[in-house]
C-alpha positions as CSV (number, residue, x, y, z in Angstrom):
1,X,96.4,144.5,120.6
2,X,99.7,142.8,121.1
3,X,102.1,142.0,118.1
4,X,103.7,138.7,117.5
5,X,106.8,138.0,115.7
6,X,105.8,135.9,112.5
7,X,107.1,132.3,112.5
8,X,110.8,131.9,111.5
9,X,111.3,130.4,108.1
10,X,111.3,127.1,108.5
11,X,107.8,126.3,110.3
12,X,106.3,127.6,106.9
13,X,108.7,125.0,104.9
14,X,107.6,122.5,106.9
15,X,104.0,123.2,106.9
16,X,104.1,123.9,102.7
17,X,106.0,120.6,102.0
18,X,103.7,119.0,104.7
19,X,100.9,119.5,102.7
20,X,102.7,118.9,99.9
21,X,103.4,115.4,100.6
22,X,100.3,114.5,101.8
23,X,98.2,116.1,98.6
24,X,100.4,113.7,96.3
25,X,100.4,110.6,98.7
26,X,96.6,111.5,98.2
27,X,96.4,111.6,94.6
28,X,98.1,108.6,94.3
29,X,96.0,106.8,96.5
30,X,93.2,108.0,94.7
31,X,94.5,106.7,91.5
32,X,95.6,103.4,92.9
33,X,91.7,103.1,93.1
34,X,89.6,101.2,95.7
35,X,92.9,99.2,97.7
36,X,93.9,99.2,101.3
37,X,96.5,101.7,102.0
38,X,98.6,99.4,103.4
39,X,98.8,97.4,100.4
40,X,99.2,100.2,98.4
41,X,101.8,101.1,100.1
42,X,103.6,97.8,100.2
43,X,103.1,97.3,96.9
44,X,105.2,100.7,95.6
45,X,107.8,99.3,98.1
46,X,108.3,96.4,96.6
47,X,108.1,98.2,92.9
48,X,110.7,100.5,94.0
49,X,112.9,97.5,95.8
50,X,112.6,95.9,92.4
51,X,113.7,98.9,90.4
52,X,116.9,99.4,93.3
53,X,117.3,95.7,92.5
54,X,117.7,96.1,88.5
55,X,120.1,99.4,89.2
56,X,122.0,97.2,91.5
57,X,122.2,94.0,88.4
58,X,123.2,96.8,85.6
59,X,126.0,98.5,87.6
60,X,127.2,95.1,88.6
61,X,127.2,94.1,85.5
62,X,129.3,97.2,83.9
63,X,131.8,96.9,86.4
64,X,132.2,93.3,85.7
């Protein structure tokens, strides 16, 4: 039986947060209910755009 050196480090990192992300874009699809993943998805874009938006109008508006 030949030995192989384990995988360095960072294989498992990316493997773990692999998973990761895909088990919470999962659950948040789930919870989004029945909807096409694509509009899904575009609609937490433009939700997030929006927030980045507001930031954008409140720091404006404190340096003014």
């Amino acid at each position: 039986m030949i030995r192989h050196q384990p995988p360095s480090d960072w294989v498992v990192y990316v493997v773990v947060i692999g998973v990761s992300l895909a088990t919470l874009l999962g659950k948040h699809l789930v919870m989004k209910g029945d909807e096409p993943i694509e509009q899904a998805i575009k609609e937490d874009i433009e939700t997030i755009e929006n927030e980045i938006e507001e930031i954008e109008e409140k720091i404006e508006d404190k340096i003014s």
